[in-house]
C-alpha positions in Angstrom: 65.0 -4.4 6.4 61.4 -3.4 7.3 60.8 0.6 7.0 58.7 2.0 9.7 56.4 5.3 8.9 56.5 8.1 11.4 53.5 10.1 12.2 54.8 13.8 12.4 52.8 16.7 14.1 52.8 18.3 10.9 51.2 15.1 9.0 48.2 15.0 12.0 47.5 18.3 11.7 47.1 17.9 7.7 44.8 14.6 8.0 42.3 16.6 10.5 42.3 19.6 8.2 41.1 16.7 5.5 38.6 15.3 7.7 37.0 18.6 8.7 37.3 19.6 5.1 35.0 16.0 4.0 32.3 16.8 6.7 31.5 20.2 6.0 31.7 19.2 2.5 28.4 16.4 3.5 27.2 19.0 5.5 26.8 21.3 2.4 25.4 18.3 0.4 22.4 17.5 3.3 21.6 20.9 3.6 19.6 21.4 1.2 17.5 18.2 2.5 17.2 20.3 5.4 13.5 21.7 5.0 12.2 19.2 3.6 12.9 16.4 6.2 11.6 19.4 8.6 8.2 19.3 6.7 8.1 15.6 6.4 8.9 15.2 10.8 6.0 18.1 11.3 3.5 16.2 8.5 4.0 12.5 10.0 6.0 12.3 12.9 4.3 14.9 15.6 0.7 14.2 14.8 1.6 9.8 15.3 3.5 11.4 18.6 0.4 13.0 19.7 -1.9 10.6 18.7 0.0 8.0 20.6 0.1 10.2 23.4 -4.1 10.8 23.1 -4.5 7.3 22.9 -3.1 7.0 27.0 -5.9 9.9 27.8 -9.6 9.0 28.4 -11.4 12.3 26.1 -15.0 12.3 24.6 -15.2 15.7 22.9 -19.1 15.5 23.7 -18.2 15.6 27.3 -15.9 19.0 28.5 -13.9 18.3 30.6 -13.9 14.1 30.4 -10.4 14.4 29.7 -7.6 12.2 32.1 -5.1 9.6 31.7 -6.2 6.0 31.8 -3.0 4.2 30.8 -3.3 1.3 28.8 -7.5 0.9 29.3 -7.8 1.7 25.8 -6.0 -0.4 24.0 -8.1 -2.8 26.4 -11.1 -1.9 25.2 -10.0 -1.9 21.6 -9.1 -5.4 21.9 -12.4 -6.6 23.3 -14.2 -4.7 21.1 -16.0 -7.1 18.3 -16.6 -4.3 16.2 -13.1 -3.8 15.8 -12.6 -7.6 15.1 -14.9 -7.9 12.8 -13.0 -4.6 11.0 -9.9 -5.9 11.3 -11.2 -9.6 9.9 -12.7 -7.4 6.8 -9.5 -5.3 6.7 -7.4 -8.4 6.0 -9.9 -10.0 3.6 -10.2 -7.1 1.7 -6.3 -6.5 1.2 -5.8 -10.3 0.4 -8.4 -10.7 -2.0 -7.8 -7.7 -3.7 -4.2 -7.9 -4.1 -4.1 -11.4 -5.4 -7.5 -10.7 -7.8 -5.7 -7.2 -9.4 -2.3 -9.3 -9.5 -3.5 -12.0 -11.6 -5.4 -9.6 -14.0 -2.4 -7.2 -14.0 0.1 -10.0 -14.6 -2.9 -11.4 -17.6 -3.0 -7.6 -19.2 0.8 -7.2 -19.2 1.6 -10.5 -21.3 -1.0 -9.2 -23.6 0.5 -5.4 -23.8 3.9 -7.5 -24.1 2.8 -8.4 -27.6 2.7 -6.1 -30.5 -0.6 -5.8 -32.1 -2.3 -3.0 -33.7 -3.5 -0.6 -31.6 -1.8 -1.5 -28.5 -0.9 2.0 -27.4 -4.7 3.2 -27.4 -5.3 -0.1 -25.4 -2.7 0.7 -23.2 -3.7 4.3 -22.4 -7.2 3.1 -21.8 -6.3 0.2 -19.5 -4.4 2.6 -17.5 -7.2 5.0 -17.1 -9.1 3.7 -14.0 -5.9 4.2 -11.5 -5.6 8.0 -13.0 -9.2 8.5 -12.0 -9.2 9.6 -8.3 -10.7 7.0 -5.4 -13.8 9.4 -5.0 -14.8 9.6 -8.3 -14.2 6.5 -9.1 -16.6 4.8 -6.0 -19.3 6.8 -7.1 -19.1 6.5 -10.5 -19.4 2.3 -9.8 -22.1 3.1 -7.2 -24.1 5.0 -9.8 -23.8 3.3 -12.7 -22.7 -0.3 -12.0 -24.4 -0.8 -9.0 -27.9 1.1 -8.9 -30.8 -1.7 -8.5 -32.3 0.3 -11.1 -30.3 2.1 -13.7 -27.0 -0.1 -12.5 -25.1 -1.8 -16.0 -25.9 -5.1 -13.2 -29.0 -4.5 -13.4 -29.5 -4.6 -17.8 -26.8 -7.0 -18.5 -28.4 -9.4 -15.6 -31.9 -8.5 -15.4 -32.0 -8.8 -11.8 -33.8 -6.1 -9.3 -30.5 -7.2 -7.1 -29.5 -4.1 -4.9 -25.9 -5.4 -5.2 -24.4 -2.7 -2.5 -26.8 -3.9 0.4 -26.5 -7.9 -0.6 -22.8 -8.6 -1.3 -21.5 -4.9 0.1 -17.8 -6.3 0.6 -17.5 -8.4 -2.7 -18.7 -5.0 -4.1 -16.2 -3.1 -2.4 -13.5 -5.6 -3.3 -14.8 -5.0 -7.5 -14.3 -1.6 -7.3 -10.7 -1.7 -5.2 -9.8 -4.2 -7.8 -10.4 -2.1 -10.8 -8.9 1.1 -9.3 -5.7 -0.8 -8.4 -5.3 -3.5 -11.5 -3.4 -0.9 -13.6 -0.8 -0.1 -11.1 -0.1 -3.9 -11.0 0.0 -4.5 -14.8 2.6 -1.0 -15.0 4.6 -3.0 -12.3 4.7 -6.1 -14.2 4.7 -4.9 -17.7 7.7 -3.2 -17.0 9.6 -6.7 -15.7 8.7 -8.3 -19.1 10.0 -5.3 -21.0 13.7 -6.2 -19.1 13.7 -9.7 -19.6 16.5 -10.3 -22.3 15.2 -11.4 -25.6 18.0 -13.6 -26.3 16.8 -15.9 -23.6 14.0 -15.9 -24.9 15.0 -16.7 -28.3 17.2 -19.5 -26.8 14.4 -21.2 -25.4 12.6 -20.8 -28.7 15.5 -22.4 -30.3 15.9 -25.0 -27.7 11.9 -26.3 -28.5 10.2 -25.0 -25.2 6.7 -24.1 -25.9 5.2 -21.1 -24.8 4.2 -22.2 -21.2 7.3 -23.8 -20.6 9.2 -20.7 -21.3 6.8 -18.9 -19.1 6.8 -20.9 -16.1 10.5 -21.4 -16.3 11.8 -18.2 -17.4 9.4 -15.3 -17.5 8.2 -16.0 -14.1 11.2 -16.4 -12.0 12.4 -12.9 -13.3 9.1 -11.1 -12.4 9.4 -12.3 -9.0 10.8 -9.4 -7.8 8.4 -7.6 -9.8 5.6 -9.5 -8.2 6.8 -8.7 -4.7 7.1 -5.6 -5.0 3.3 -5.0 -6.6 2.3 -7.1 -3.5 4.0 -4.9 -0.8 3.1 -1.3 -2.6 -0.7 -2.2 -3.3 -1.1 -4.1 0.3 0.1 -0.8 1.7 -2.2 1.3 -0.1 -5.3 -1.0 -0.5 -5.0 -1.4 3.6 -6.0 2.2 4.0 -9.1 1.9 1.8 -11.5 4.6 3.1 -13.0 6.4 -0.3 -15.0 3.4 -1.3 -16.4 2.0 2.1 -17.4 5.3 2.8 -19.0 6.6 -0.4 -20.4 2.9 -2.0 -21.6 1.1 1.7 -21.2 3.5 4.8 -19.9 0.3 6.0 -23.2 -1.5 6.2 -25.0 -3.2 6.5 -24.4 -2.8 10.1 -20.6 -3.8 9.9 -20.2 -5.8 7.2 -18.3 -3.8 4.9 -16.7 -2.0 7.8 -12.6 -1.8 8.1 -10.3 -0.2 9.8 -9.9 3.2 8.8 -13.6 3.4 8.4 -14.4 2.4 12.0 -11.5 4.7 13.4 -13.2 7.4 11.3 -16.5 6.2 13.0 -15.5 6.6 16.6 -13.0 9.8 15.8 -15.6 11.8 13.8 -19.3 10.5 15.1 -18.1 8.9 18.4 -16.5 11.8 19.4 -14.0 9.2 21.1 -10.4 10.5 20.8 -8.7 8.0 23.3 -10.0 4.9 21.9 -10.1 6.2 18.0 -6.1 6.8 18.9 -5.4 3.6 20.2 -7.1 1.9 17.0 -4.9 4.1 15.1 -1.8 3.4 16.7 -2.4 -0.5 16.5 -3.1 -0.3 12.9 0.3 1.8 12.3 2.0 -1.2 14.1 0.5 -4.1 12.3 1.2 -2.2 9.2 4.8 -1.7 10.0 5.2 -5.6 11.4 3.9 -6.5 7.9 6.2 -4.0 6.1 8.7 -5.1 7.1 8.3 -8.5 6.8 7.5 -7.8 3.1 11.0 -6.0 2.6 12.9 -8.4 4.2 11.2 -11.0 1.6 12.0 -8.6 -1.2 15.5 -7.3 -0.1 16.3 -10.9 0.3 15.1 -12.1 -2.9 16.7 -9.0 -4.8 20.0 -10.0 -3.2 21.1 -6.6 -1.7 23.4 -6.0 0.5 22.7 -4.4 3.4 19.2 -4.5 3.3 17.3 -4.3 6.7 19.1 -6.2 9.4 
């Protein structure tokens, strides 16, 4: 004989006592998140609102009273605009090369710091030391002393009058970048190898695979997920390059060290150009976010974890 459970008033009542009881207790809990997702909506999210809302409006700030709503013209204009190809073009291979050069170095210094030697904490601290120095400093001090035609370390080890900054402007660009960023990869990566279980290792050892075999077959399928996340974090960053373009090249010659957030900086702050500046700006956000999140549905997918982005 089945038994069948009766709801009484008295029960109903108790259950909604309970479940007001569990969300004022998660209201208590979020409170306290309260300001600071405040701050974070007034930092980020009302200037993108009213920069997406300038980039509708026609307004040069060297003409009062210029200002009126155009609709889509400028994102119209952006688009035809070769200048802001050919920044675009340089934004991409900038990030791409830079990426992949600081990975394979980071990944190279990471085996190495993997290994115990003596002296490998001093090696460490010092091959950490270019991503503590700050973006500014650190585009001048390779301006100054690496690149200068004259008193440039180019210039003694080579023995060449080359001005390096006006010849190869974006391969100079890209050195700097590179040795700013190739600590954060090796960090990334050095601390995958420090997970890896030993006793795989020493299984393999056993088992008569040589060094690149454990490598290729072990060591680098677990710092995949190390790898890919290196990628996404320093494509992020390394896309919004502005310190060095505009400290080591101006973007010169002519445009040919020129990306994006140095040619948005161009028409915003010497163009005077608010409408179009904001369209470029809202384009790049959107590009940025398209490749974001192709990125993390890579890496969510490859890390396995459930209920990732959908």
């Amino acid at each position: 004989m089945s038994t069948l459970s009766v709801s009484t008033p008295t029960s109903q009542t108790h259950a909604k006592v309970e479940e007001k009881r569990g969300l004022s207790t998660a209201a208590k809990r979020r409170l306290p998140l309260l300001p600071a997702l405040i701050f974070v909506i007034a930092v980020t999210q009302l200037p993108f609102l009213l920069t997406v809302f300038y980039s509708f409006q026609s307004w040069n700030l060297v003409r009062p009273g210029s200002r009126h709503f155009v609709g889509l013209d400028n994102y119209i204009d952006v688009f035809s605009d070769t200048t802001f190809l050919v920044a675009l073009l340089n934004t991409v291979l900038l990030t791409v090369v830079c990426v992949f050069v600081a990975l394979l170095l980071g990944l190279g210094l990471a085996i190495l710091l993997d290994r115990k030697f003596l002296g490998r904490g001093v090696v460490r601290t010092l091959l950490i030391t270019p991503f503590l120095i700050l973006p500014a400093a650190g585009a001048l001090l390779w301006k100054t002393t690496m690149f200068d035609p004259t008193y440039g370390l180019l210039h003694f080890v080579f023995g060449t009058d080359t001005d390096w900054l006006s010849e190869f402007p974006l391969a100079s660009v890209m050195a700097q970048i590179v040795w700013q960023w190739t600590p954060f990869m090796m960090l990334l990566i050095l601390a995958g190898l420090q997970s890896q279980a030993k006793d795989v290792l020493e299984a393999a050892n056993v088992d008569g695979a040589g060094r690149w075999r454990t490598f290729v077959s072990i060591t680098l399928p677990h710092l995949s997920r190390f790898l890919q996340l290196a990628t996404l974090l320093g494509a992020i960053y390394i896309v919004n390059s502005f310190d060095a373009i505009f400290l080591m090249t101006q973007g010169g010659p002519g445009t040919a060290s020129t990306n994006l957030p140095y040619y948005i900086y161009q028409r915003a702050f010497e163009g005077f150009d608010v409408g179009q500046s904001s369209a470029m700006g809202v384009i790049v956000v959107i590009l940025t976010m398209i490749v974001a999140t192709f990125a993390l549905r890579l890496m969510f997918r490859t890390f396995s974890v459930s209920g990732g982005i959908k």
